[in-house]
C-alpha positions as CSV (number, residue, x, y, z in Angstrom):
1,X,9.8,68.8,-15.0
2,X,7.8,72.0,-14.6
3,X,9.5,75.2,-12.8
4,X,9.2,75.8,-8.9
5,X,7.0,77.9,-9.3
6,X,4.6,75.8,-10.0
7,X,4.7,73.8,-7.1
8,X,2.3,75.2,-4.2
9,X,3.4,74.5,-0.7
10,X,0.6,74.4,1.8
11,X,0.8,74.5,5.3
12,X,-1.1,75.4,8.2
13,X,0.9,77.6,10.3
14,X,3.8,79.8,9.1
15,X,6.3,77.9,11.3
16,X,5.4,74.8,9.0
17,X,6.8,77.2,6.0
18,X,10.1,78.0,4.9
19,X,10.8,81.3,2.9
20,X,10.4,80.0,-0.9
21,X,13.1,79.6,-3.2
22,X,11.4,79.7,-6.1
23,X,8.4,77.6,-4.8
24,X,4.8,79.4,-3.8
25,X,3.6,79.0,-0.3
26,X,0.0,79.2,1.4
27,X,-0.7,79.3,5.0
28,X,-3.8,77.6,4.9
29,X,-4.8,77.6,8.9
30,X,-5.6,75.0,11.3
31,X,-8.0,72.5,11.1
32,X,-9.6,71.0,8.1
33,X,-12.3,73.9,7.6
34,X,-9.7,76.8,6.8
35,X,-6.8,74.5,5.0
36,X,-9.8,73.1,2.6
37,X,-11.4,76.8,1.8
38,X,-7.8,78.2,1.8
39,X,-6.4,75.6,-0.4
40,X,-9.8,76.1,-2.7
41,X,-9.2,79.7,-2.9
42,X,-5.6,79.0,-4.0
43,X,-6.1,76.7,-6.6
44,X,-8.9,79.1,-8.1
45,X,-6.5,82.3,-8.0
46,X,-3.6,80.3,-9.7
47,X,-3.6,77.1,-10.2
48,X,-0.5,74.9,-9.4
49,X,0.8,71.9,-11.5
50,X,1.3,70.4,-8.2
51,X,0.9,70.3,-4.3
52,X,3.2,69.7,-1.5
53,X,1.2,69.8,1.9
54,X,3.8,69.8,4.9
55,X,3.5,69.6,8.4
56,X,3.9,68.5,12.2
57,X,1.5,65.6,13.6
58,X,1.1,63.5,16.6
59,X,1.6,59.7,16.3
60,X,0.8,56.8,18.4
61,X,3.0,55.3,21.3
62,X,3.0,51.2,19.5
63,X,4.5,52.8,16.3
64,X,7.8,54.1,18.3
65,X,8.4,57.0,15.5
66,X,10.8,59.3,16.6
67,X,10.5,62.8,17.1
68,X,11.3,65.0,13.9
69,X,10.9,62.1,11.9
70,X,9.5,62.3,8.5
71,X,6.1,60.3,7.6
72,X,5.0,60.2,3.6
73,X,1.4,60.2,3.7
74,X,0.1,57.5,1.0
75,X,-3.4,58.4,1.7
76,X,-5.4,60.7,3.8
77,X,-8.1,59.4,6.0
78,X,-10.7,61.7,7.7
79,X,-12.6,61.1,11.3
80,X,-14.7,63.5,11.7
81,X,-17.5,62.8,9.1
82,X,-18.6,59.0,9.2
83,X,-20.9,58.6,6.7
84,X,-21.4,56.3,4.0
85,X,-18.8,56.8,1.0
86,X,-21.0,57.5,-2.0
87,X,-22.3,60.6,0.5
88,X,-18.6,62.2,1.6
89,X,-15.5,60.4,1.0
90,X,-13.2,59.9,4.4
91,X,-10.1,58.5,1.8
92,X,-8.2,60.6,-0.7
93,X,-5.0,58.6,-2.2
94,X,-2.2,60.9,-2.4
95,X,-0.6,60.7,-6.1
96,X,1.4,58.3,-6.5
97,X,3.7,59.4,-8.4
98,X,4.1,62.3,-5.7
99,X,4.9,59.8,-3.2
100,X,7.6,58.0,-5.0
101,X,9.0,61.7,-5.6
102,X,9.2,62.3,-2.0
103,X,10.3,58.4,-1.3
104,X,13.6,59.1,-3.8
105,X,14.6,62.3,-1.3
106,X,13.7,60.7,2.0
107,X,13.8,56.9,1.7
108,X,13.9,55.9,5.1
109,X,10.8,58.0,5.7
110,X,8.0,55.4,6.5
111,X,4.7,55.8,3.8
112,X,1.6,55.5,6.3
113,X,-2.0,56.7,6.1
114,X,-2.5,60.2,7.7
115,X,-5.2,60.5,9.4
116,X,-7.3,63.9,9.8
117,X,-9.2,64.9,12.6
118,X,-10.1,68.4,14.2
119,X,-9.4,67.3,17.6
120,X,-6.3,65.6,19.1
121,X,-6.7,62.1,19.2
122,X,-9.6,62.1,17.0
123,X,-8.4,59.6,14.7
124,X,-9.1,55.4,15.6
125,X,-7.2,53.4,12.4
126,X,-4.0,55.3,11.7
127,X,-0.8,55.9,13.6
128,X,-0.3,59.2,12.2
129,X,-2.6,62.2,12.9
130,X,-2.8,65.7,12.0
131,X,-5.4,68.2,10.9
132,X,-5.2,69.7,7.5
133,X,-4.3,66.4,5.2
134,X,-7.4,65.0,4.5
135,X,-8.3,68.7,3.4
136,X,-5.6,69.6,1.5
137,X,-5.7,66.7,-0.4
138,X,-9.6,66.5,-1.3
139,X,-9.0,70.5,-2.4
140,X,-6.7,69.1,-5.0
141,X,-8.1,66.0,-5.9
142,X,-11.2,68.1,-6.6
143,X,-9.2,70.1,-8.9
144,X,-7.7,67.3,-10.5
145,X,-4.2,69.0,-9.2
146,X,-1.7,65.7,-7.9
147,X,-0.7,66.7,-4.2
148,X,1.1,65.0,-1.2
149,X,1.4,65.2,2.6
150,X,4.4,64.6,4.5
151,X,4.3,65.4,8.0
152,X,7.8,65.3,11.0
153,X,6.6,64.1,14.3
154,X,5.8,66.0,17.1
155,X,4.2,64.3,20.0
156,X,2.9,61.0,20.4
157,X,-1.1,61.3,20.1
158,X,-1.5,59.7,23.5
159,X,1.0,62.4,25.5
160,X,-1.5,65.1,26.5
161,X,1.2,66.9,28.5
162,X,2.4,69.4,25.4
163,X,5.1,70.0,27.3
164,X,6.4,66.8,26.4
165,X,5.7,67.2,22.6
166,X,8.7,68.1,20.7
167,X,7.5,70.9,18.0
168,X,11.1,72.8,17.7
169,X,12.5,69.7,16.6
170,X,9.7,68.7,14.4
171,X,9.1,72.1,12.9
172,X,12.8,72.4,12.3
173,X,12.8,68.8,10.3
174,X,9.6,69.4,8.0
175,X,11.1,73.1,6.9
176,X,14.9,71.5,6.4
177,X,13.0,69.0,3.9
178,X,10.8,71.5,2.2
179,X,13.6,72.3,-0.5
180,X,14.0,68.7,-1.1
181,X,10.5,67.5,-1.3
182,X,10.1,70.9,-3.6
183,X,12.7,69.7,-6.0
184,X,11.4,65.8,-6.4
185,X,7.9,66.6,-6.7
186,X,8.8,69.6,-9.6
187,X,10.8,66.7,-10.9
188,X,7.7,64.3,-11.5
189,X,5.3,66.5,-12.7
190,X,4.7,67.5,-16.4
């Protein structure tokens, strides 16, 4: 187990963070430009032992996931960039170990990819979506740092009436499960 402190959670927008107890926080910005320089930056000032990346995203209508639920990402996927793998990777695994972590606190949360994409409905072959995962995790995986997203549902990606997307409820349900997620993943890593 290493302390809290040691345990870095990233998240693009400060409603996606709750006040640390214990735990560091970044507020990395949206979109995966600013959360993967931000997330850089933070690993290179002081460098975690681990990273929890937290969030809201959007989810298709055929996978009927609630609003505020929780999602475990098992691996990020990015859209935006298609080019052959041995130029950019468009997977990073989150660790597994991580995952498990998170799957002890929450373990009716569904383990999906995540897809990343800039733009709203940007992803094609994952029926989660945000903006910053992909990001986040290629920042860490760079670093050789274990990190994990888990992301509450907002919207559904196909709803593009936001006033029918649900972000109380979904910020609401990622910052209730920060101290949790905290805990496991502090738990895991050595």
């Amino acid at each position: 187990m290493v302390p809290l402190d040691r345990v870095l959670v990233v998240a693009a927008t400060p409603r996606e963070l709750v006040t640390p107890v214990g735990w560091r926080t970044l507020c990395c910005g949206v979109g995966p430009v600013d959360a993967a320089a931000a997330t850089a930056a933070a690993i290179a000032l002081d460098r975690p032992a681990a990273i929890v990346h937290v969030g809201i995203a959007g989810t298709r209508r055929a996978r009927a996931l609630m609003p505020a639920s929780l999602v475990v990402g098992i691996e990020a996927r990015y859209h935006d960039l298609r080019v052959p793998a041995h130029l950019a990777p468009g997977v990073v695994m989150a660790d597994p170990a991580l995952v498990s972590a998170v799957a002890r606190a929450f373990p009716d949360a569904p383990r999906l990819p995540i897809g990343t994409s800039a733009r709203i409905g940007g992803t094609t072959d994952t029926d989660v979506e945000a903006m910053e995962g992909f990001a986040v995790l290629r920042a860490a995986q760079l670093a050789g740092i274990p990190a994990v997203e888990v992301r509450a549902i907002s919207n559904e990606i196909e709803e593009t009436d936001r006033a029918r997307w649900h972000f109380d409820a979904a910020f609401d349900a990622i910052t209730a499960a920060t101290a949790r997620l905290v805990e496991e993943v502090a738990r895991c890593v050595s």
